[in-house]
Backbone as CSV, one residue per row, in Angstrom:
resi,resn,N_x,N_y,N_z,CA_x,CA_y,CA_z,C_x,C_y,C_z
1,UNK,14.147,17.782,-17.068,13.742,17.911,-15.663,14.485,16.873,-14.816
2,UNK,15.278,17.256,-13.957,15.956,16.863,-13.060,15.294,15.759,-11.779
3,UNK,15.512,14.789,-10.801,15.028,14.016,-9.936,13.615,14.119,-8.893
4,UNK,14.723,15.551,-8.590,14.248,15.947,-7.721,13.107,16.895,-8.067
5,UNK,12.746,17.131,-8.803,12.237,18.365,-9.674,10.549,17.035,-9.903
6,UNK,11.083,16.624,-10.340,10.031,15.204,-11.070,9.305,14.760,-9.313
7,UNK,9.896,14.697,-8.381,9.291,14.222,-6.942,8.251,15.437,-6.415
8,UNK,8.914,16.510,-6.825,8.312,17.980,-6.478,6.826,17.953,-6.977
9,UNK,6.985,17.127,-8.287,5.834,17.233,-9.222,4.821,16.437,-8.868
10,UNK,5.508,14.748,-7.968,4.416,13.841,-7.432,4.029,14.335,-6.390
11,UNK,4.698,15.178,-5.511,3.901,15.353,-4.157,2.722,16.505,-4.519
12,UNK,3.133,17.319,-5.714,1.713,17.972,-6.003,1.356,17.645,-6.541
13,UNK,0.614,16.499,-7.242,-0.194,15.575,-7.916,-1.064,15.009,-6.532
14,UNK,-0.291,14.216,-5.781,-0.952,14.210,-4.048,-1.701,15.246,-3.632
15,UNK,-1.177,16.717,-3.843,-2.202,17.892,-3.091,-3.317,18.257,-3.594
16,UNK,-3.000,17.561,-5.102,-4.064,18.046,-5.806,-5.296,17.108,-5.823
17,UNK,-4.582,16.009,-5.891,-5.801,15.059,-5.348,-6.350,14.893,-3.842
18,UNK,-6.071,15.680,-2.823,-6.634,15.586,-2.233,-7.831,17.362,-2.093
19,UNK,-7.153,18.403,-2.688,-8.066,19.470,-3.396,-9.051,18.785,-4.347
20,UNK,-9.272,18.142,-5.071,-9.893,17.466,-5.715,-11.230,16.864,-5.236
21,UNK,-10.553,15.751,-4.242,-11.587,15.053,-3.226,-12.770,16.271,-2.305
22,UNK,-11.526,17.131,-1.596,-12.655,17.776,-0.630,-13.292,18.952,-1.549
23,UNK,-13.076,19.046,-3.109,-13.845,20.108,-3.868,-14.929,19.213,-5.029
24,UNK,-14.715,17.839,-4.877,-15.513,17.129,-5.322,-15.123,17.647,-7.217
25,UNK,-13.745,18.302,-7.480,-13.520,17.832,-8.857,-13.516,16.848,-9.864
26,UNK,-13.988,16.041,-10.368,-13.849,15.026,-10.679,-12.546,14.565,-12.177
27,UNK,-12.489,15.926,-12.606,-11.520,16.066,-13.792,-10.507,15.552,-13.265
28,UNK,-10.260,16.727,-12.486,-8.483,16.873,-11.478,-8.349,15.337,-10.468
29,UNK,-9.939,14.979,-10.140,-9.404,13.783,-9.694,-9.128,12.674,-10.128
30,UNK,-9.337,12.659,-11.621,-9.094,11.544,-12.695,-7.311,12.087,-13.225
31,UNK,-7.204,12.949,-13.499,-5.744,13.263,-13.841,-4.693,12.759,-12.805
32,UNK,-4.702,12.934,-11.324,-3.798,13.097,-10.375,-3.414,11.528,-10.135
33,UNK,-4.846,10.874,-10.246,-5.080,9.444,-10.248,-4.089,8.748,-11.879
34,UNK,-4.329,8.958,-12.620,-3.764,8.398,-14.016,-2.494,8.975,-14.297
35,UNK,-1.962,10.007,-13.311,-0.245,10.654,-13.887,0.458,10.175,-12.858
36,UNK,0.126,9.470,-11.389,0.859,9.503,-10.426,1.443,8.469,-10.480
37,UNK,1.244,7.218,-10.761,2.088,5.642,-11.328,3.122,6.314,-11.952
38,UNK,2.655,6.510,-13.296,3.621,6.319,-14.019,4.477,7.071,-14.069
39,UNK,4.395,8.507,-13.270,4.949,9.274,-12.980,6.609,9.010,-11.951
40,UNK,5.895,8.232,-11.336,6.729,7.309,-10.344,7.830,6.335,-10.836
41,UNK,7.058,5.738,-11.720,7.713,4.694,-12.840,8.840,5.308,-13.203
42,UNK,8.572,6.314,-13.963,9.650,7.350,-15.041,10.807,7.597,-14.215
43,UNK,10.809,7.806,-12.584,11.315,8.423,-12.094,12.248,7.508,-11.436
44,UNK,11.700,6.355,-11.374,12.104,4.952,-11.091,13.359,4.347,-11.551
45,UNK,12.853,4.435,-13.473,13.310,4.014,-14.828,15.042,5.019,-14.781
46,UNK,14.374,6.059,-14.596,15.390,7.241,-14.795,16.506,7.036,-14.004
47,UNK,16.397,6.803,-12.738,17.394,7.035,-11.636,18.107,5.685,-11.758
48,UNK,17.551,4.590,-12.247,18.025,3.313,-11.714,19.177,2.692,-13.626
49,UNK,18.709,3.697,-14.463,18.968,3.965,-15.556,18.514,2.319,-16.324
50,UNK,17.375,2.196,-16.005,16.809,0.893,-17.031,17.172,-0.770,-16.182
51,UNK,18.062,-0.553,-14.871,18.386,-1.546,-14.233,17.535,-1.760,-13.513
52,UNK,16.087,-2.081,-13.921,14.918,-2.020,-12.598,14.906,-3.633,-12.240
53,UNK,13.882,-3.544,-11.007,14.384,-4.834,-10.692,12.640,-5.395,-10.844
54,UNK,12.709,-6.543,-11.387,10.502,-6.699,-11.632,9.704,-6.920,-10.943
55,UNK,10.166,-7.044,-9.903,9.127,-7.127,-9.017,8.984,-5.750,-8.422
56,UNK,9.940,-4.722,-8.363,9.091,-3.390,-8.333,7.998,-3.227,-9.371
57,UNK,8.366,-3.496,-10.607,7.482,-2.969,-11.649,6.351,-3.787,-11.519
58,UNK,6.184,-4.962,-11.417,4.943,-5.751,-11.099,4.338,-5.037,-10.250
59,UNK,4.475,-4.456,-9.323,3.892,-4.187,-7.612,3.138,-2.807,-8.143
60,UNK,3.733,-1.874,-8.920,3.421,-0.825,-9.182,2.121,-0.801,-10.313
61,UNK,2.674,-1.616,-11.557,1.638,-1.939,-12.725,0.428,-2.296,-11.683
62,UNK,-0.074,-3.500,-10.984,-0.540,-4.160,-10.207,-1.560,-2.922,-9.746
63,UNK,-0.884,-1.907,-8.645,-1.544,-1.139,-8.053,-2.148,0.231,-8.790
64,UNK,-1.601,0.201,-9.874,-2.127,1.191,-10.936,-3.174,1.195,-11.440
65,UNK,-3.334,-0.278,-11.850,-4.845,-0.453,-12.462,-5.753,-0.859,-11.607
66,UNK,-5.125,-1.068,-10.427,-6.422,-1.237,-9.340,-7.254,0.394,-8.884
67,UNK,-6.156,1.175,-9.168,-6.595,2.736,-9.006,-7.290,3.333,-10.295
68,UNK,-7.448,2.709,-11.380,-8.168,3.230,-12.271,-9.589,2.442,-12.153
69,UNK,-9.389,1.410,-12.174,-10.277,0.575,-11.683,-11.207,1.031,-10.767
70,UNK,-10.796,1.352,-9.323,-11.470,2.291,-8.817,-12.129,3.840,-9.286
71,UNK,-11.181,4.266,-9.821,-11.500,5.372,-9.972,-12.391,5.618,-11.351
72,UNK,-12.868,4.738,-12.461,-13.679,4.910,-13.174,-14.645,4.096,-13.123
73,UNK,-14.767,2.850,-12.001,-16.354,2.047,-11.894,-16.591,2.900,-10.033
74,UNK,-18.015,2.525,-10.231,-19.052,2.483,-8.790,-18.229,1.476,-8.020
75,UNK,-18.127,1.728,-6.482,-17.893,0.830,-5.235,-18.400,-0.290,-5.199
76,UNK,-17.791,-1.782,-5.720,-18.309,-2.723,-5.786,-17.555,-4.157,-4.787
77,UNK,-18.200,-4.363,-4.082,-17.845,-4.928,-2.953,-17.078,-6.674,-3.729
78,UNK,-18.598,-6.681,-4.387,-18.723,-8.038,-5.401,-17.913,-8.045,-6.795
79,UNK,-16.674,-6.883,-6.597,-15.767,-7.168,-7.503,-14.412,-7.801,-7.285
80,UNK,-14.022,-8.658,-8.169,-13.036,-9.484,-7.740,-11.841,-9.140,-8.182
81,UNK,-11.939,-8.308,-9.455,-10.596,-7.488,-10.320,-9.971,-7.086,-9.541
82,UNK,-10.161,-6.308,-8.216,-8.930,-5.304,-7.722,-8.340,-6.246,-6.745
83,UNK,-9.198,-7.034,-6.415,-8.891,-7.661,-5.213,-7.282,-8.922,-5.510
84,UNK,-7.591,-9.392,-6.726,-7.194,-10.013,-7.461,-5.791,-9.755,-7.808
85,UNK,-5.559,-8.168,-8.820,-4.763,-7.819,-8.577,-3.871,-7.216,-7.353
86,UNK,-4.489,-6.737,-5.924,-4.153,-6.333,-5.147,-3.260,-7.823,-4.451
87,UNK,-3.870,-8.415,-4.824,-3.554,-10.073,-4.042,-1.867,-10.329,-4.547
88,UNK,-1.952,-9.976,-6.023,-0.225,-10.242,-6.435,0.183,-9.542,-6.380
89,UNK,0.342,-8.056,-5.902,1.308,-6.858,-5.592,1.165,-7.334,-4.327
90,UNK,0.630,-7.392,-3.298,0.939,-8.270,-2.371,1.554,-9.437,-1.837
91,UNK,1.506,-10.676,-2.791,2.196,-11.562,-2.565,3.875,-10.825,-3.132
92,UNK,3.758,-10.511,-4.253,4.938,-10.122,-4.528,5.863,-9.270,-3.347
93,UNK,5.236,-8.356,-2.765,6.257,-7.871,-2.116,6.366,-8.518,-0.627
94,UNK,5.700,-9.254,-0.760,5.849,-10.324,0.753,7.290,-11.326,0.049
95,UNK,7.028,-11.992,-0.932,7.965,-12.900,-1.530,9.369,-12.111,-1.237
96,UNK,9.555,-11.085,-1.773,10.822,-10.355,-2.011,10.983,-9.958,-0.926
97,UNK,9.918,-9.771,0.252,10.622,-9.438,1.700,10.969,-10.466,2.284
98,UNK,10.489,-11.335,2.138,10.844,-12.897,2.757,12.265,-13.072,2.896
99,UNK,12.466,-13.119,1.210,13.910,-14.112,0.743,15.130,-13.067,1.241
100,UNK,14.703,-11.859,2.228,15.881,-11.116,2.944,16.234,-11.204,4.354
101,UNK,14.757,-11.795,5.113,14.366,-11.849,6.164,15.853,-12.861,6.698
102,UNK,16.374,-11.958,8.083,17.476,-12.900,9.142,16.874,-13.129,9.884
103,UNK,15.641,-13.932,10.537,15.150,-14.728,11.281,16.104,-15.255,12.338
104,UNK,17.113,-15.688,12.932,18.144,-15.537,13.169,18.052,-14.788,14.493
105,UNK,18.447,-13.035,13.973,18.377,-12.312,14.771,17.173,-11.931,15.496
106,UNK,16.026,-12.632,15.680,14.985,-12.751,16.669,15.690,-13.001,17.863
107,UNK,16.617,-14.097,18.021,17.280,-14.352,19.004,18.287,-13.159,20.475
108,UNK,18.328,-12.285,19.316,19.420,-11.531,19.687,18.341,-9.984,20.467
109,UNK,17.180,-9.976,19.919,16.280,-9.231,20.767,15.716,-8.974,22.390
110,UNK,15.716,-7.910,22.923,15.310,-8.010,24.042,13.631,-7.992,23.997
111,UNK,13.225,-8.352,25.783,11.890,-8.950,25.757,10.925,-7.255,25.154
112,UNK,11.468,-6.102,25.200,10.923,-4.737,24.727,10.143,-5.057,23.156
113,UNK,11.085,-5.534,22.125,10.708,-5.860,20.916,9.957,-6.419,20.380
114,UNK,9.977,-7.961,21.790,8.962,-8.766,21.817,7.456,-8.347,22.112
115,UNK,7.716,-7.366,22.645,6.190,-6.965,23.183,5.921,-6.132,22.229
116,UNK,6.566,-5.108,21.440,6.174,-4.292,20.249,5.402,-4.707,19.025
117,UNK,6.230,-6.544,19.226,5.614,-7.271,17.916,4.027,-7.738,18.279
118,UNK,3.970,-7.872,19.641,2.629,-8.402,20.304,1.598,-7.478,19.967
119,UNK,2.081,-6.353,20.440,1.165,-4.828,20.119,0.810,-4.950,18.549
120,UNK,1.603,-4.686,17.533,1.034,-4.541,16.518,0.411,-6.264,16.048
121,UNK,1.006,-7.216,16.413,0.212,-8.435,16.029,-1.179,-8.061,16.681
122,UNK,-1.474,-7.800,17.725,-2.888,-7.594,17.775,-3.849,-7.081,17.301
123,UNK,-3.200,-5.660,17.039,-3.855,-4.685,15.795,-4.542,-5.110,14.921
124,UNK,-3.167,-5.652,14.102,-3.495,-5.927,13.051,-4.542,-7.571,12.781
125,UNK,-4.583,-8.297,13.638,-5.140,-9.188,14.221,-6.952,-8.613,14.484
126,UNK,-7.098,-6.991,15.147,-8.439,-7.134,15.526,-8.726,-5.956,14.268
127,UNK,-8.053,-5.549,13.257,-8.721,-4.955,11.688,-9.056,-6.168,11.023
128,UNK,-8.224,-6.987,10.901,-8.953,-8.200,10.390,-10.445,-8.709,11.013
129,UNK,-10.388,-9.143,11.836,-11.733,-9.311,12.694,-12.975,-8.412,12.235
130,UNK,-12.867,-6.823,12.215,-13.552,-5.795,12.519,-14.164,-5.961,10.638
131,UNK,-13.258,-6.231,9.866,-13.211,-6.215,8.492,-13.842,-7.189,7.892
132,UNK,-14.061,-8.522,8.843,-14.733,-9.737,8.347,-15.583,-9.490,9.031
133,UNK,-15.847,-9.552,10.106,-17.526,-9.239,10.501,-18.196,-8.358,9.903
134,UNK,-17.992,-7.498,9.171,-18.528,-6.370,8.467,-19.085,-7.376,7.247
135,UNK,-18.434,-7.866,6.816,-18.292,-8.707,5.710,-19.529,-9.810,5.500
136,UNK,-19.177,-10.323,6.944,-20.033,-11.644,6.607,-21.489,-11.074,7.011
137,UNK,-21.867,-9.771,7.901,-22.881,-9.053,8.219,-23.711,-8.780,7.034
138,UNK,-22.618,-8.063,6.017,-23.344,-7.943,4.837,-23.843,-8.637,3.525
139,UNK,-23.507,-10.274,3.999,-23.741,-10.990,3.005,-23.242,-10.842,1.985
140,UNK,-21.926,-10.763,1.929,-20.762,-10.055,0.776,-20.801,-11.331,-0.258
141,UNK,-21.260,-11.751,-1.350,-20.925,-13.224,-1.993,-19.798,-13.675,-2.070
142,UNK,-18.713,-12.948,-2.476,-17.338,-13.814,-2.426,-16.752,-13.791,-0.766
143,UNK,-17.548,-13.997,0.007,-16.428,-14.090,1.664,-15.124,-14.992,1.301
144,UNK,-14.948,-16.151,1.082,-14.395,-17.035,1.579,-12.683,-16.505,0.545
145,UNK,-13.213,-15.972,-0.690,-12.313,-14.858,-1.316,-11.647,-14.037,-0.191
146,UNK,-12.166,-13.479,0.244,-11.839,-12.001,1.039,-10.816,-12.389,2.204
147,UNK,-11.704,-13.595,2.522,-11.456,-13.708,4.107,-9.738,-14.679,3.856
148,UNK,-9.447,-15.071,2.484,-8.286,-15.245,2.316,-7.082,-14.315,1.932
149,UNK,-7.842,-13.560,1.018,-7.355,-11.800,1.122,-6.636,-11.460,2.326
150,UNK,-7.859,-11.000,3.106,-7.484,-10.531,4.818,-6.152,-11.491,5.354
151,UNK,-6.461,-12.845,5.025,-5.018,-13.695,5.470,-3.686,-13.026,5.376
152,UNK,-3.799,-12.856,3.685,-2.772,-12.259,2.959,-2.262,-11.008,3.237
153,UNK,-3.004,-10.295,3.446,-2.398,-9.065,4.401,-2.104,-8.962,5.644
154,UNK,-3.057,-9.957,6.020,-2.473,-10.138,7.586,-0.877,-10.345,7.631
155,UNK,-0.613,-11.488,7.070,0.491,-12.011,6.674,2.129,-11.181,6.424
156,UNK,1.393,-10.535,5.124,2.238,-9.867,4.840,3.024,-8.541,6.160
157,UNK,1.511,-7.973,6.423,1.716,-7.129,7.539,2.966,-7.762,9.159
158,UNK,2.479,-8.717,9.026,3.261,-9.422,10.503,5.112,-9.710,9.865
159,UNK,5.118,-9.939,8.559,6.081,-10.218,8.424,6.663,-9.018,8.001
160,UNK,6.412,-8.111,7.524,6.902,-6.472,7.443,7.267,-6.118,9.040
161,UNK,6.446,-6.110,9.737,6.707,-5.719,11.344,8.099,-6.398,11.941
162,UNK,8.282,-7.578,11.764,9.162,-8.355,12.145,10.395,-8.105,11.399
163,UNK,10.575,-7.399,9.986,11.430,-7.247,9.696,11.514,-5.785,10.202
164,UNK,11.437,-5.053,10.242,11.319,-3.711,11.351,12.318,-3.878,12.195
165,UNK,11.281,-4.640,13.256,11.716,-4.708,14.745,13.231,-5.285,14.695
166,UNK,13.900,-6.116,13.511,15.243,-6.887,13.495,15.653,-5.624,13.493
167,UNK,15.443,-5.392,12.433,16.622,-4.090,11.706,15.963,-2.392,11.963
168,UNK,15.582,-1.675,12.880,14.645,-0.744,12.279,14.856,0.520,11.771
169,UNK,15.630,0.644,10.779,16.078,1.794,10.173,15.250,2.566,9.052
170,UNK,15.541,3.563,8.282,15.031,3.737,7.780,14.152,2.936,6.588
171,UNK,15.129,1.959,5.956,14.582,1.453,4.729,13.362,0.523,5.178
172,UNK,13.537,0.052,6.179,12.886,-0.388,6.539,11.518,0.024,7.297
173,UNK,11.477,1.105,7.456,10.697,2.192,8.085,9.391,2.365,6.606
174,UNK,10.290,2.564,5.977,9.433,2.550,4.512,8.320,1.213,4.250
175,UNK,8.663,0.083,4.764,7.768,-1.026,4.205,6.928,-1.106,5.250
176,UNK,7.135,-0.648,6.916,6.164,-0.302,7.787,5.082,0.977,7.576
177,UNK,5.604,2.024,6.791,4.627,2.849,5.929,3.545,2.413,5.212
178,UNK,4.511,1.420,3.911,3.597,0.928,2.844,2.685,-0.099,3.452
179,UNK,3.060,-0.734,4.682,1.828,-1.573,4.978,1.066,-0.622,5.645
180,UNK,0.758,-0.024,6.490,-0.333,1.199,6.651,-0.776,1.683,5.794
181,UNK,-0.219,2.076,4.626,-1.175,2.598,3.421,-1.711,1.311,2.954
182,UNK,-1.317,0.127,2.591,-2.586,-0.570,2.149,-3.287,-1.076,2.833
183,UNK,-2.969,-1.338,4.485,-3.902,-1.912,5.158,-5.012,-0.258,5.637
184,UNK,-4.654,0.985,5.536,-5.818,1.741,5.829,-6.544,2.037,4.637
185,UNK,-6.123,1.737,2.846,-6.585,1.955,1.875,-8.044,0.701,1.814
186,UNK,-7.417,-0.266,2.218,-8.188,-1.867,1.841,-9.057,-1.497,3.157
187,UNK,-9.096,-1.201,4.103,-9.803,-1.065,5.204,-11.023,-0.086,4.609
188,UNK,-10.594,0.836,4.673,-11.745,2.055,4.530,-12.799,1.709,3.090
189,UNK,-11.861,1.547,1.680,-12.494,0.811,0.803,-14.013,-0.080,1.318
190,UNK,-13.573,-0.746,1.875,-14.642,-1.617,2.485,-15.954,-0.780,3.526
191,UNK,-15.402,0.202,4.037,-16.412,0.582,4.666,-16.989,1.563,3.672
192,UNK,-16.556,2.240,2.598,-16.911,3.460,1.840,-17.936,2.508,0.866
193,UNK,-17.706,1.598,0.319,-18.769,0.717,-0.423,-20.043,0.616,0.705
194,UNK,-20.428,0.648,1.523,-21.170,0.316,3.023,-21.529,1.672,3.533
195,UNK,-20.829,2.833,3.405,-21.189,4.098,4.062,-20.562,5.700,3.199
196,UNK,-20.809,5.348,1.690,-20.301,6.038,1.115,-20.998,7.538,0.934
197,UNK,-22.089,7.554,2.211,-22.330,8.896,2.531,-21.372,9.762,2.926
198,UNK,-20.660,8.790,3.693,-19.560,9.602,4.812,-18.384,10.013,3.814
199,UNK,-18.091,11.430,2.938,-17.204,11.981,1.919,-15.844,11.672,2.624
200,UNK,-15.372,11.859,4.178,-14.309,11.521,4.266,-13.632,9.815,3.653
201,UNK,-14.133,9.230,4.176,-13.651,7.795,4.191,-12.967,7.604,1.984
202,UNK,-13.109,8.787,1.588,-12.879,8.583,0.303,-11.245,9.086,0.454
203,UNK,-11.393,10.157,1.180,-9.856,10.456,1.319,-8.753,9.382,1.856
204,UNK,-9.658,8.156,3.207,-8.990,7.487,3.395,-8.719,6.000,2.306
205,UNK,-9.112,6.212,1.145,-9.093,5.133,0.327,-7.950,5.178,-0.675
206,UNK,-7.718,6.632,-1.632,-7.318,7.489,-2.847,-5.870,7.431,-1.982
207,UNK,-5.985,8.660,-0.874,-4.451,9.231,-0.397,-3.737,8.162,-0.163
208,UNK,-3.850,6.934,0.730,-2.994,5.945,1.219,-2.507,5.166,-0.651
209,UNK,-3.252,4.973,-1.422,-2.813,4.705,-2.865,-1.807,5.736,-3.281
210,UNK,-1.625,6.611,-3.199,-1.151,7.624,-4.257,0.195,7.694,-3.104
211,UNK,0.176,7.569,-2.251,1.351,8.067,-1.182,2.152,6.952,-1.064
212,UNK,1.907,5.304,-1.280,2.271,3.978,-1.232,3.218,4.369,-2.355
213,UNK,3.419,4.692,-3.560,4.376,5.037,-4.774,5.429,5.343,-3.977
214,UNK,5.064,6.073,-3.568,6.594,7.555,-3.034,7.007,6.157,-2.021
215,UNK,6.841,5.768,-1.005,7.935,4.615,-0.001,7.786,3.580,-0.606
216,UNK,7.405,2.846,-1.916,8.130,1.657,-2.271,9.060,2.063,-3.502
217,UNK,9.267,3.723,-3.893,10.467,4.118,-4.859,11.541,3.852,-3.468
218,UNK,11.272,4.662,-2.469,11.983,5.385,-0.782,12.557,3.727,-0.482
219,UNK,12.234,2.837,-1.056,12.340,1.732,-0.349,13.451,0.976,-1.074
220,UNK,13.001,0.723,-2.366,13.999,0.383,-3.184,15.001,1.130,-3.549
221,UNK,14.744,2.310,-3.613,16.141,3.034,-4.050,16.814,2.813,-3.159
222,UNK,16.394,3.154,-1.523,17.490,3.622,-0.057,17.923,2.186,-0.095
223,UNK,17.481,1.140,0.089,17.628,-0.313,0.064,19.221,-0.665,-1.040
224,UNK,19.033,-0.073,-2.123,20.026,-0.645,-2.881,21.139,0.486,-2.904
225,UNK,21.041,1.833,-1.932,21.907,2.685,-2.172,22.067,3.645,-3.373
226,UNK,21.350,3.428,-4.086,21.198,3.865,-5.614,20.473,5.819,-5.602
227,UNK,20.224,5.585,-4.956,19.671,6.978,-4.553,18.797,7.252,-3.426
228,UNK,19.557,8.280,-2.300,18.708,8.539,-1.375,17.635,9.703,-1.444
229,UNK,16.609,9.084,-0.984,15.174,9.818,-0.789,15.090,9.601,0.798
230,UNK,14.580,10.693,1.043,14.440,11.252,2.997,12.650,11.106,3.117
């Protein structure tokens, strides 16, 4: 089976998990969940022919077992495992965006860009807010955990944006993706433990996981030229 053939196969693993969710399968939603990593991986492994680079593979392992994790315990606010791991697929791909970052060319921006970065610094500035007050409302025991968490994405998020706004092309378009999928995955998470009546907010937890694979392959591959994905 050919590249492209194997991508064909993750985006319906995606449809199916989200048929899954709104049919309340639970089989199909344990399969779509446990084939879609590594599925990714293979496809990863394959194209790059064994020249991977580890901190993709960290980022991915990382977010894999945070999705099984989820997906075979109850919504636990007071668990520290995912968070934990979510924390070093995070730092990791902040690290590796860093050490590319031309800081530099801030200079060379007009005041338009500047205000783009303001816009989303705020955003992302009042999900944090909206996410800790929830938090400390509910007498969550690990806050002071979380609320360093939230840092960490904050973080990461502002410095993804900024590399954007330098350069904003596609590859880069991709790591402004992947931070929306984990900042709307980690968001909703939190409210679905809190309001897990509401069946949607599950879609917003699962899909942003399973769709984060596809733009950090989109990211690294287009990034190193090694193979383009659209």
């Amino acid at each position: 089976m050919d590249n492209a053939r194997l991508l064909n196969l993750y985006f319906s693993l995606v449809i199916f998990q989200f048929i899954s969710i709104y049919f309340e399968l639970n089989l199909l939603h344990i399969v779509t969940n446990v084939l879609t990593a590594p599925l990714v991986l293979l496809i990863y492994l394959r194209i790059t022919k064994f020249n991977f680079k580890w901190y993709l593979i960290i980022i991915l392992v990382c977010l894999y077992f945070t999705d099984l994790f989820h997906l075979l315990t109850e919504p636990d606010i007071d668990n520290m495992f995912c968070v934990f791991l979510n924390a070093i697929a995070y730092s990791t791909l902040t690290a590796s965006i860093f050490k590319t970052m031309e800081f530099k060319k801030l200079r060379e921006l007009d005041y338009i860009f500047y205000i783009s970065f303001l816009v989303v610094f705020l955003l992302f500035l009042y999900v944090v807010w909206v996410v800790n007050d929830l938090l400390i409302d509910q007498n969550v025991k690990y806050y002071p955990l979380f609320f360093l968490y939230s840092v960490l994405v904050f973080v990461m998020s502002v410095l993804l944006t900024i590399k954007y706004i330098i350069k904003p092309n596609r590859v880069n378009t991709n790591l402004q993706v992947i931070i929306v999928c984990f900042v709307v995955s980690d968001v909703f998470y939190v409210f679905y433990v809190f309001y897990s009546e509401i069946h949607v907010l599950k879609y917003m937890v699962f899909l942003p996981q399973l769709l984060v694979y596809y733009f950090l392959l989109s990211y690294e591959l287009n990034r190193n030229k090694i193979f383009e994905i659209k």
